[in-house]
C-alpha positions as CSV (number, residue, x, y, z in Angstrom):
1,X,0.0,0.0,0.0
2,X,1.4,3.6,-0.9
3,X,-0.1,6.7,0.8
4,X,0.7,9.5,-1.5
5,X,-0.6,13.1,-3.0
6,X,1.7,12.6,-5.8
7,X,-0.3,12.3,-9.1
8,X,2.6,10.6,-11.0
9,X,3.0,7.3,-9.1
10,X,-0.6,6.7,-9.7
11,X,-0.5,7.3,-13.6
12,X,2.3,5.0,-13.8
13,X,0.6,2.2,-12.2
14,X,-2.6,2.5,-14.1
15,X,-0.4,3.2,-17.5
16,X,1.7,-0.3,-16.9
17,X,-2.0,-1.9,-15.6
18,X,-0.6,-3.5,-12.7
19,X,-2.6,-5.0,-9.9
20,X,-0.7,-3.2,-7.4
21,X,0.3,-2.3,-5.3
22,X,-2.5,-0.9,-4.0
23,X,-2.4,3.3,-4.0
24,X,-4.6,6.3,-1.5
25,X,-3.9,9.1,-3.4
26,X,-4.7,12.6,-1.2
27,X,-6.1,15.1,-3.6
28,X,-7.6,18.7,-3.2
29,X,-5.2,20.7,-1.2
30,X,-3.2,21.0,1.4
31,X,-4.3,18.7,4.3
32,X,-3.9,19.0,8.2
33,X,-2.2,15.8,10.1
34,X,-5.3,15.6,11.9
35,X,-7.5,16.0,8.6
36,X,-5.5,13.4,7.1
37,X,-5.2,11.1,9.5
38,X,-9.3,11.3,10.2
39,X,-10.0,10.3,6.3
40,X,-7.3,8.0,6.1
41,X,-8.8,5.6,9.2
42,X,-12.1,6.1,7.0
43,X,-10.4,4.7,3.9
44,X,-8.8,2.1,6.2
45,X,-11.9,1.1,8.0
46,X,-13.7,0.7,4.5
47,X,-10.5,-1.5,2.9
48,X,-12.6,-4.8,2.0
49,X,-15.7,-3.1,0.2
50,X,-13.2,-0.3,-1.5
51,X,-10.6,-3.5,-2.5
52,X,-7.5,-1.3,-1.8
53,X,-5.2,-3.5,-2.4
54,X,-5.6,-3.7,-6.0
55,X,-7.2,-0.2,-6.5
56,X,-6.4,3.6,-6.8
57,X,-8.3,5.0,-3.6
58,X,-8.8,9.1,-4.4
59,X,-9.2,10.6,-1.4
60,X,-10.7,14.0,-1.7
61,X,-12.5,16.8,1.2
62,X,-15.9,15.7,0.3
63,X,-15.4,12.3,-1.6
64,X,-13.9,9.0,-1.7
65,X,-13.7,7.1,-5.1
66,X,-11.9,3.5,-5.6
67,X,-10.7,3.0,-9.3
68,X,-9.2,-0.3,-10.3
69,X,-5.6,0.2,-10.9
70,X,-5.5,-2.4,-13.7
71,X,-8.7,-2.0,-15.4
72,X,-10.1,1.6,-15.2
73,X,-8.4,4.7,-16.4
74,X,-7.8,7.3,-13.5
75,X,-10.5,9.5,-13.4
76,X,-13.0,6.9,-14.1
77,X,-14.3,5.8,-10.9
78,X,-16.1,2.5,-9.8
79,X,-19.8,2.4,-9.5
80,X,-19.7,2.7,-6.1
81,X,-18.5,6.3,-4.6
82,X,-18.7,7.6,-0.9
83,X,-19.0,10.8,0.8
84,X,-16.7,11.2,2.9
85,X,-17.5,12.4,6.6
């Protein structure tokens, strides 16, 4: 699992479509530790139903979307979004 606001790791892994490893990509801004680490125990406590070993886990203020890393283009998220809270 990488934890990473860096757009470029991300792209690579979808361009090569590797199943992993397994990316949360912080998007949106600049975040506070305490910001960060509150959505990142949400992502965490959601691991099985957003797969995140094998997916690209955006993690945005208001959203959460799972894209597959080796089947979906980034940007192009999985049927199933969340809000996050």
């Amino acid at each position: 699992m990488v934890v990473t606001a860096d757009l470029d790791y991300p792209r690579l892994v979808a361009t090569a479509k590797a199943a992993g490893p397994g990316i949360i990509l912080f998007r949106g801004g600049v975040y506070s530790d305490a910001d960060m680490l509150r959505l990142l125990s949400h992502v965490l406590g959601r691991a099985e139903q957003l797969d995140l070993e094998h997916s690209i886990t955006v993690v945005e203020r208001g959203r959460i979307r799972a894209l597959r890393s080796h089947s979906r283009r980034i940007g192009r998220p999985r049927p199933a979004e969340s809000r996050a809270k």
